[in-house]
C-alpha positions in Angstrom: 0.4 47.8 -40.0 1.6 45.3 -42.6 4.0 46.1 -45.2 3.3 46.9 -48.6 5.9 44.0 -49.3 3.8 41.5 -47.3 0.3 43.2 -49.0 2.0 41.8 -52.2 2.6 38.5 -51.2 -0.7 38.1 -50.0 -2.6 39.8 -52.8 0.3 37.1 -55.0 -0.9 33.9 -53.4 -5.0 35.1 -53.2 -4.4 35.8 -57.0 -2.7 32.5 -57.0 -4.9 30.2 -55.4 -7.6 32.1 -57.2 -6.3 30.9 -60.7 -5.8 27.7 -59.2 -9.2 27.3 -57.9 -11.1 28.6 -61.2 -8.4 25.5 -63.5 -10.0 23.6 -61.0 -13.4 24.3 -62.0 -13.1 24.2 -65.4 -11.6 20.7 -65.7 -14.6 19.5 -63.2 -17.3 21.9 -65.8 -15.5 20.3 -68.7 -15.6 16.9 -67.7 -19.1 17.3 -66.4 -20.3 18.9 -69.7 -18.4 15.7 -71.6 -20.6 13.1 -69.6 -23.4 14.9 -70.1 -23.0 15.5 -74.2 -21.9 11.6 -74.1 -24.7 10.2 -72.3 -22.9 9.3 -69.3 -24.2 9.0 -66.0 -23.4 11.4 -62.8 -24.9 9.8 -60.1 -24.4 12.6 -58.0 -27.2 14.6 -60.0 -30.8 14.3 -61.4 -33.9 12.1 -59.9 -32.3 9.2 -58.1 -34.7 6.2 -59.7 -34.1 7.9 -62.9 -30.5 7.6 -63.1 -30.4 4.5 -61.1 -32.1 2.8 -64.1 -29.9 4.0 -66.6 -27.0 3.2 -64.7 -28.2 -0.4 -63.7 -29.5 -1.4 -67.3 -25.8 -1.4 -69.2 -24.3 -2.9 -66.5 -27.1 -6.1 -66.5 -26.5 -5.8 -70.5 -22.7 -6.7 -69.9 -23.1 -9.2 -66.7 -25.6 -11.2 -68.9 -23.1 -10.8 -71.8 -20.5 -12.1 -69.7 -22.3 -15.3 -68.4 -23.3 -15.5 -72.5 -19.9 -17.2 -72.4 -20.7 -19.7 -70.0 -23.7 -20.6 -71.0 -23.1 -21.0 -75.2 -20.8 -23.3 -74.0 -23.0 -25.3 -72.1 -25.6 -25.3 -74.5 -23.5 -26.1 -77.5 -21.7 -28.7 -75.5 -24.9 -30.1 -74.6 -25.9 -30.6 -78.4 -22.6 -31.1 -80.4 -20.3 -33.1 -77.7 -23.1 -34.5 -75.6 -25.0 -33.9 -71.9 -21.9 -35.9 -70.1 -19.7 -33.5 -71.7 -22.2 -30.6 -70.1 -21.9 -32.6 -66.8 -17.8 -31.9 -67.2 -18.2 -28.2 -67.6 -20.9 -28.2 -65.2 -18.3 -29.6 -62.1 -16.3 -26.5 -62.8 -18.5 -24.1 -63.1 -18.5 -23.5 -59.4 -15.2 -22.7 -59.0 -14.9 -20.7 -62.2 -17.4 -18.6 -60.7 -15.5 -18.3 -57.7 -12.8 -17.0 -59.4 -14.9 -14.8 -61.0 -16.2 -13.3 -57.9 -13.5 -13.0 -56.5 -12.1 -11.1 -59.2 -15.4 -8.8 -59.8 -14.8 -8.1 -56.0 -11.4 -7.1 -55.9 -12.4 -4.9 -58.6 -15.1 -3.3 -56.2 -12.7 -2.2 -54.4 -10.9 0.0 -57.0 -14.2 1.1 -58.3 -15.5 2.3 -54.7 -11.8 4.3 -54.6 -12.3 6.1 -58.0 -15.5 6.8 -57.7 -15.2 8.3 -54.7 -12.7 10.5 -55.7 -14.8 10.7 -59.0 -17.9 12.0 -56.9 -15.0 14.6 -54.8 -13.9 15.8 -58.8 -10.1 14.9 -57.6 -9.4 13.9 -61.1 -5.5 13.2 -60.2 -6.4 10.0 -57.7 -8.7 9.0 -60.3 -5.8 8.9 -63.0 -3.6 7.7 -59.8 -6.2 4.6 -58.7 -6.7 4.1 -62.5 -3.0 3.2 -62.8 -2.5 1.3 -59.8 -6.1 -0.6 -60.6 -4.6 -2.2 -63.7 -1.6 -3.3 -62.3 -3.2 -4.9 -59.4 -5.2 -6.7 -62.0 -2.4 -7.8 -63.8 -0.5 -9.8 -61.3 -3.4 -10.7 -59.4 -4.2 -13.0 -63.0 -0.9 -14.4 -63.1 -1.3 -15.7 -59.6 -4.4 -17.5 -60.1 -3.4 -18.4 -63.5 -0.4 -20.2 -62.1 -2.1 -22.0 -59.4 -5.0 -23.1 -61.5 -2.2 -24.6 -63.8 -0.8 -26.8 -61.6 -3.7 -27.8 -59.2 -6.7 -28.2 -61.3 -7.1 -31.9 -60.8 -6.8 -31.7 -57.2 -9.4 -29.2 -57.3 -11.6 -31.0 -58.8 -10.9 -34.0 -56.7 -12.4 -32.3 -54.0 -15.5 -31.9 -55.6 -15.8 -35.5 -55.8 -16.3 -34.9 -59.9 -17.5 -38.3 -60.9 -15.0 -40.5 -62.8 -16.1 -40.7 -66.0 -16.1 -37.0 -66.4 -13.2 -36.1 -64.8 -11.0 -35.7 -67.7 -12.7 -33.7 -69.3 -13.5 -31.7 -66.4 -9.9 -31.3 -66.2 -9.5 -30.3 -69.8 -11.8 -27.7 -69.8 -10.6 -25.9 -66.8 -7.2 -25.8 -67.2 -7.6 -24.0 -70.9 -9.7 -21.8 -68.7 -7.3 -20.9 -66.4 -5.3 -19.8 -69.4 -7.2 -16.1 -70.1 -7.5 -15.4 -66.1 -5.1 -12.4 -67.0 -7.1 -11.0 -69.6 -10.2 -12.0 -67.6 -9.3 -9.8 -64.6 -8.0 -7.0 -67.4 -11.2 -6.8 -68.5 -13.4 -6.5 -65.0 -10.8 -3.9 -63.8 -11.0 -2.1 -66.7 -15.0 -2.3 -66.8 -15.1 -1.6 -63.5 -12.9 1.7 -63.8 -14.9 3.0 -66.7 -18.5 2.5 -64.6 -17.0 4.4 -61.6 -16.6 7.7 -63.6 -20.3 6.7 -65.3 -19.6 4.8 -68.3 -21.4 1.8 -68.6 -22.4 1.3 -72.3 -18.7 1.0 -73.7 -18.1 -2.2 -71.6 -21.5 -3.4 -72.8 -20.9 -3.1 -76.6 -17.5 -4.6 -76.1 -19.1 -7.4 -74.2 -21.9 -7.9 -76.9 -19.4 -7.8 -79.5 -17.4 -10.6 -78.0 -20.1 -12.3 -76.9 -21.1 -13.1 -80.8 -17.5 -13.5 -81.4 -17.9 -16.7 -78.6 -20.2 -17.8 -80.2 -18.7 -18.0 -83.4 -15.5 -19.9 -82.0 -18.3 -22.4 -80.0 -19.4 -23.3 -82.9 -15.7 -23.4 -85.3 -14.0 -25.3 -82.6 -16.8 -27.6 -80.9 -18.4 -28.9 -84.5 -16.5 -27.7 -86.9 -13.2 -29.1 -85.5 -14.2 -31.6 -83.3 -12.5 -30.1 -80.2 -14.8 -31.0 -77.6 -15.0 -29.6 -74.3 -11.0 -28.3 -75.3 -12.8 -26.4 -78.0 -15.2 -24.6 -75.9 -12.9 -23.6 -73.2 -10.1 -22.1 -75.9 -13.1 -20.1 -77.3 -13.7 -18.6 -74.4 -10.4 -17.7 -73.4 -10.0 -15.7 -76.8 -12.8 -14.0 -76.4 -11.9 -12.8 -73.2 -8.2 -11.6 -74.5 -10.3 -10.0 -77.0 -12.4 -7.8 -74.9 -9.3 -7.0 -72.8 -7.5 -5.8 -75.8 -10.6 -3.3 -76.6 -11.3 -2.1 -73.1 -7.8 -1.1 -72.8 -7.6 0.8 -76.3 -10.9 2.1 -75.5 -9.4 4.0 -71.9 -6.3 4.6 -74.2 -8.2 6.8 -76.2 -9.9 8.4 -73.7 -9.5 12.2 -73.7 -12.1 13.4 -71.8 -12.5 11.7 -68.7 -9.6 11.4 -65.9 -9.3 7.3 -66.5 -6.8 7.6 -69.7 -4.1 4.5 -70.0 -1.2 5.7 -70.6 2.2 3.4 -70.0 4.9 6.3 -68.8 2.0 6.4 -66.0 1.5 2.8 -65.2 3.3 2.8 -61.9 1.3 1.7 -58.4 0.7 4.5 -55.9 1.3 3.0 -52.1 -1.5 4.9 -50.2 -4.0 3.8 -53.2 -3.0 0.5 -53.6 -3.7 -0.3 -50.1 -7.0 1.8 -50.0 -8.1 -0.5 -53.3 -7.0 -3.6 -51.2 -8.7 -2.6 -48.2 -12.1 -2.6 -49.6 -11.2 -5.3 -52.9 -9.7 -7.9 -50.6 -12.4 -8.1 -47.9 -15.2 -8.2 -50.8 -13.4 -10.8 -52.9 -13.4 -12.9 -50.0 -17.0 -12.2 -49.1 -17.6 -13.5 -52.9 -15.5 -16.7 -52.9 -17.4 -17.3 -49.2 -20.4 -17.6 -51.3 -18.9 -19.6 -54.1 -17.1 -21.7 -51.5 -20.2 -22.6 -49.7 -21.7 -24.0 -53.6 -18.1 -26.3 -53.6 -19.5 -27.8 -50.8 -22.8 -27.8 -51.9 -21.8 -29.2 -55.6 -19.9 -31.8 -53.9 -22.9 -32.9 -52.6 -25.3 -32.8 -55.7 -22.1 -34.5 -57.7 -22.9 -37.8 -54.7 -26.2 -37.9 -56.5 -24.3 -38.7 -59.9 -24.3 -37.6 -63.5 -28.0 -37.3 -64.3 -28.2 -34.9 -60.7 -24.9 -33.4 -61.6 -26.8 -32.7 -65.2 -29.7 -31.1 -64.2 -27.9 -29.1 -61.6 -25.4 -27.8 -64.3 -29.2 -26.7 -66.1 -30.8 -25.0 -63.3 -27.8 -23.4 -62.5 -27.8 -21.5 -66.2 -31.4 -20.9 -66.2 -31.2 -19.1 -62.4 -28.4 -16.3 -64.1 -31.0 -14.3 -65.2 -31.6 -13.7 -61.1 -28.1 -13.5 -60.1 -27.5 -11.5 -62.7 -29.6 -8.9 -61.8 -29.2 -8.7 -58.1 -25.4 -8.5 -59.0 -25.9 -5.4 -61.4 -28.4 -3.6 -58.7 -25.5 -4.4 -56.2 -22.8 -3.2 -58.4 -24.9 -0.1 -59.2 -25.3 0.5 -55.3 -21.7 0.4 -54.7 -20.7 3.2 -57.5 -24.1 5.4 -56.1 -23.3 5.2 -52.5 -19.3 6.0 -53.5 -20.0 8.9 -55.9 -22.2 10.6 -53.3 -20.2 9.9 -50.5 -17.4 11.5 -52.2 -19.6 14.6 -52.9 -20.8 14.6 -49.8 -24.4 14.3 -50.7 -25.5 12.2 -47.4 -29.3 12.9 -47.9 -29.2 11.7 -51.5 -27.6 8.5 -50.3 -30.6 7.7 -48.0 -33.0 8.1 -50.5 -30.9 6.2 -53.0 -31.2 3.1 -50.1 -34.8 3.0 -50.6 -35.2 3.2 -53.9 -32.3 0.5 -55.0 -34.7 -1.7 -52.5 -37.9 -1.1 -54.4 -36.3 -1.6 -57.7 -34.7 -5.0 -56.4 -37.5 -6.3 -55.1 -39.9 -5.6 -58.1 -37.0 -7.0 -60.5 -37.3 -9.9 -57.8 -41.0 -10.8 -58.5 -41.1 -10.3 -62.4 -38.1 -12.8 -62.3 -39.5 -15.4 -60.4 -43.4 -15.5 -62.2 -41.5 -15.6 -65.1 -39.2 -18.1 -64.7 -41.7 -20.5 -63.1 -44.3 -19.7 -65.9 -41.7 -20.9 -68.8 -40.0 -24.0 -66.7 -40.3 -26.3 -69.3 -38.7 -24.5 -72.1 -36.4 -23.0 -70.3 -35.3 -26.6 -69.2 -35.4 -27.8 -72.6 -32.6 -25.5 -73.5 -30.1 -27.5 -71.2 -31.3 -31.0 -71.0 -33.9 -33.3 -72.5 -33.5 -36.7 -71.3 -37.3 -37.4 -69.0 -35.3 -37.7 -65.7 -32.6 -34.6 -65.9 -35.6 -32.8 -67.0 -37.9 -34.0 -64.3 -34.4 -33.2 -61.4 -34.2 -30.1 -63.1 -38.2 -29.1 -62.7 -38.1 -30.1 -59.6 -35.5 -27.8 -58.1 -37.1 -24.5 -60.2 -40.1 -25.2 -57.9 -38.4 -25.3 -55.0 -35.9 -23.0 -55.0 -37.4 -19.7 -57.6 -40.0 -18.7 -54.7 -37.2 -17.9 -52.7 -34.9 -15.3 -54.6 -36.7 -12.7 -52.6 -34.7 -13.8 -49.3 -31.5 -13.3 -51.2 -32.0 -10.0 -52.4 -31.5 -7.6 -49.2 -27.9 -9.0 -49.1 -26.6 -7.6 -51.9 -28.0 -4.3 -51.9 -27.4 -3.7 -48.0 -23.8 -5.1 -49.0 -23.8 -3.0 -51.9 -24.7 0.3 -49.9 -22.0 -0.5 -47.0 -19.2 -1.2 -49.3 -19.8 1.9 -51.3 -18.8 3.8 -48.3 -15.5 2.0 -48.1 -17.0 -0.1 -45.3 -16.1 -3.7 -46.4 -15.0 -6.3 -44.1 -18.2 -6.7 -42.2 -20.1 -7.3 -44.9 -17.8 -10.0 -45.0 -17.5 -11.5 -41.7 -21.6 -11.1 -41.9 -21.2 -13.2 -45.5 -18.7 -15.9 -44.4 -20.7 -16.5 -40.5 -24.4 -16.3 -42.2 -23.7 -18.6 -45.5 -20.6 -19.8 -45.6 -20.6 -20.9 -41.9 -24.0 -22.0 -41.7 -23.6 -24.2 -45.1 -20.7 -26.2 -43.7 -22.7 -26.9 -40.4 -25.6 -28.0 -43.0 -23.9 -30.3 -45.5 -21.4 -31.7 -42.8 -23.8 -32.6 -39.7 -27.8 -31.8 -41.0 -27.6 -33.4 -44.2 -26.6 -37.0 -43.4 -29.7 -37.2 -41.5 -31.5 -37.0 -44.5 -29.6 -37.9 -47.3 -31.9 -36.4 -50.3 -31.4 -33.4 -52.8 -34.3 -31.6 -51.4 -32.2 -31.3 -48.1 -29.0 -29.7 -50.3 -31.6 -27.5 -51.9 -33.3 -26.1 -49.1 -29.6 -24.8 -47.6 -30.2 -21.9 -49.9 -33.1 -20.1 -48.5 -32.4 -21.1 -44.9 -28.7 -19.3 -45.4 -30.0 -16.0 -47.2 -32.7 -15.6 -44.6 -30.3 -15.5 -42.0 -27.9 -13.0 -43.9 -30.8 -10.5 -44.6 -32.0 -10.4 -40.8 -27.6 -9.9 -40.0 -27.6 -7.1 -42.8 -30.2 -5.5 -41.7 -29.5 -5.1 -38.4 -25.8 -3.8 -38.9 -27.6 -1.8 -41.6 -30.4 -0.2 -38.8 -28.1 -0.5 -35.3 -24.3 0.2 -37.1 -22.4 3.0 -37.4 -21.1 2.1 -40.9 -21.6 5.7 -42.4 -20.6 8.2 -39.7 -17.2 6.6 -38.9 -16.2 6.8 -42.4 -17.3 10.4 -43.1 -14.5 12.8 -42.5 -14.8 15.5 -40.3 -14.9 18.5 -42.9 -18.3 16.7 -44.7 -19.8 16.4 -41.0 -19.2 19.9 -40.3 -20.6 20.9 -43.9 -23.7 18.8 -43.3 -26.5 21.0 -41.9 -28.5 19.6 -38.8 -31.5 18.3 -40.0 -29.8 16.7 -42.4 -27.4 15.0 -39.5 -30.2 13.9 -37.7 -31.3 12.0 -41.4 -28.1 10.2 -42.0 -28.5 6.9 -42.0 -27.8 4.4 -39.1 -25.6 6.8 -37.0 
């Protein structure tokens, strides 16, 4: 017979771990309650297309604001400093976009974490990884900042920029290389607020400096006479800018568990190397892509300005693709993670399938459109006869493929957002990267000609779609991340459902 001493003690700690358990609850109803009187998005609730739509819309608002940057620069370049100067920008756009993958991708890996955690309700990781995010962010900017610095004309060596551009191709980028903290700020800090289901507030930030961009374009390009100098220092405050307000904004925050606050701004071990683990390996997969376009820009730069030109213009008219198979990918990622974390396995299949359908009708509309308005489109960019005719030329051949493109990203998408990421990378760097190199290095001297660096695009992504979507069908990507408490929890029908045991 127990004691009425020990009866206490037990009846202590059940009354204990009772109050404990009902705090719990009401932070999770509270900060449920807050998305929902907010707007913001649980992924872990409601009908799956539904929210996947909402989810996806503010995040293509803000990727399309972000390449806004970009591409006012190349179209006020191209009218106020002139279509070499376009060419200049054009020879680093590759790599800035690599940087900007990679950066976007090392973010994926703190958004996977929190919203994982997010999806769980373990609010205290998500204030932990929120923490430990920024400061990964922080010196990872420094580093590339530094580096750029000092090696930009090497860089741009490689890619055989032409001559008579090279300086200012050199001008440009090194200015840029200037806001890489406050450019990796700002996707962190995006990134972080979309894991716990807040897209819009990165969006109006983005719109807001996007005008702002535009406004410095114009002050520094025309009205001082900067040049290409002008354009890249616009940029770069516009970036600090929408740092500064995505910071204040999770300063402010009250509500939900992603609050900035400096006596907590310290990096948790265990975190930081979870955040690593996925971020590195999809970084990498990112600047495997943007690698393979060096190489591939190398070759168009051969060609010479005119080519270099109308690449630069097709390049800016084919964001409105890139930028929506990125946001469908991006909205994937935080799905997959949030019902991961809650465990809702069966909800994750069905979210698979209907990320595909919405990809591949977004996919279609894209390309009819495109190739419908070709000519104005161009005319944005370039309007010498032969840049125009270049530029024609490769919308024809290269918009009818998106479609082999797009089951990369959303299998890649799905994979990652269980906290499964360096396949998705060897599959990246073996299927495009790899096969690119063997392309430009051995098949293209056979046939010297543009249409031969073009068609390296469609040849690639077929082969990473079949690779995807045979670790997607044959690998066991989900079960050996699933813990064994959620396998337990899951009832048997719905084990037999999970997908690609």
């Amino acid at each position: 017979m127990p004691s009425i001493k020990g009866m206490g003690v037990f009846l202590l700690d059940a009354a204990r771990t009772f109050r404990a358990s009902a705090q719990f609850n009401a932070k999770r109803d509270k900060t449920v309650m807050t998305m929902r009187k907010r707007g913001e998005i649980d992924l872990t609730e409601g009908r799956i297309s539904t929210q996947m739509i909402r989810f996806f819309i503010p995040i293509l608002c803000g990727i399309f604001f972000q390449q806004v940057y970009v591409t006012a620069d190349a179209i006020i370049i191209s009218k106020v400093v002139g279509e070499d100067a376009l060419a200049a920008v054009g020879c680093t756009g590759t790599f800035i976009n690599l940087l900007i993958g990679f950066f976007m991708g090392l973010g994926s890996g703190a958004t996977v974490v929190i919203a994982q955690y997010f999806g769980a309700r373990e609010y205290d990781q998500v204030r932990k990884a929120t923490h430990t995010a920024l400061l990964l962010a922080t010196f990872a900017g420094l580093l590339f900042m530094i580096g750029g610095l000092i090696y930009s004309p090497q860089l741009l060596a490689i890619l055989q920029t032409p001559e008579d551009i090279m300086d200012m191709a050199v001008q440009y980028i090194r200015i840029y290389f200037l806001g890489m903290v406050p450019s990796m700020l700002y996707n962190m800090g995006s990134g972080i607020l979309r894991a716990v289901g807040d897209a819009k507030r990165p969006v109006y930030i983005l719109i807001a400096t996007a005008v702002v961009n535009i406004f410095l374009d114009l002050l520094l390009t025309a009205g001082l006479q900067l040049g290409v100098r002008g354009a890249a220092l616009a940029t770069v405050l516009s970036q600090a800018i929408a740092m500064a307000l995505v910071l204040v904004c999770m300063a402010r925050e009250k509500e939900l568990p992603v609050q900035l606050r400096l006596k907590d701004l310290r990096a948790d071990r265990r975190i930081l190397l979870r955040i690593v683990r996925i971020g590195l390996p999809t970084g990498i997969q990112s600047t495997m892509f943007d690698l393979s376009n060096l190489l591939i820009q190398a070759s168009v730069n051969y060609f010479g300005t005119d080519t270099v030109a109308a690449w630069t213009a097709y390049s800016n008219l084919n964001l409105i693709f890139w930028m929506s198979v990125s946001a469908m990918g991006t909205t994937m990622t935080t799905f997959v993670g949030q019902n991961f974390g809650a465990a809702k396995l069966d909800r994750l299949r069905r979210g698979v399938r209907t990320g595909l359908g919405l990809a591949a009708l977004g996919c279609v509309i894209i390309t009819v459109l495109t190739m419908l308005f070709r000519y104005p489109l161009t005319y944005l960019f370039v309007t010498e006869p032969d840049k125009v005719a270049i530029c024609i030329r490769m919308i024809l051949f290269l918009t009818p493929t998106y479609i082999t493109y797009m089951c990369i990203e959303i299998y890649s998408g799905v994979i990652r957002g269980v906290g499964e990421a360096l396949v998705p990378m060897i599959i990246t760097g073996l299927s495009i990267c790899a096969f690119r190199v063997v392309w430009i290095l051995w098949v293209l001297p056979l046939n010297n000609t543009l249409d031969m660096v073009c068609i390296s695009y469609p040849v690639s992504w077929c082969i990473g779609t079949v690779a995807f979507f045979i670790y997607y069908k044959k690998g066991k990507w989900l079960t050996k991340r699933l813990p064994e408490d959620v396998l337990k929890k899951a009832a048997p029908q719905e084990k037999e459902r999970l997908p690609l045991t």
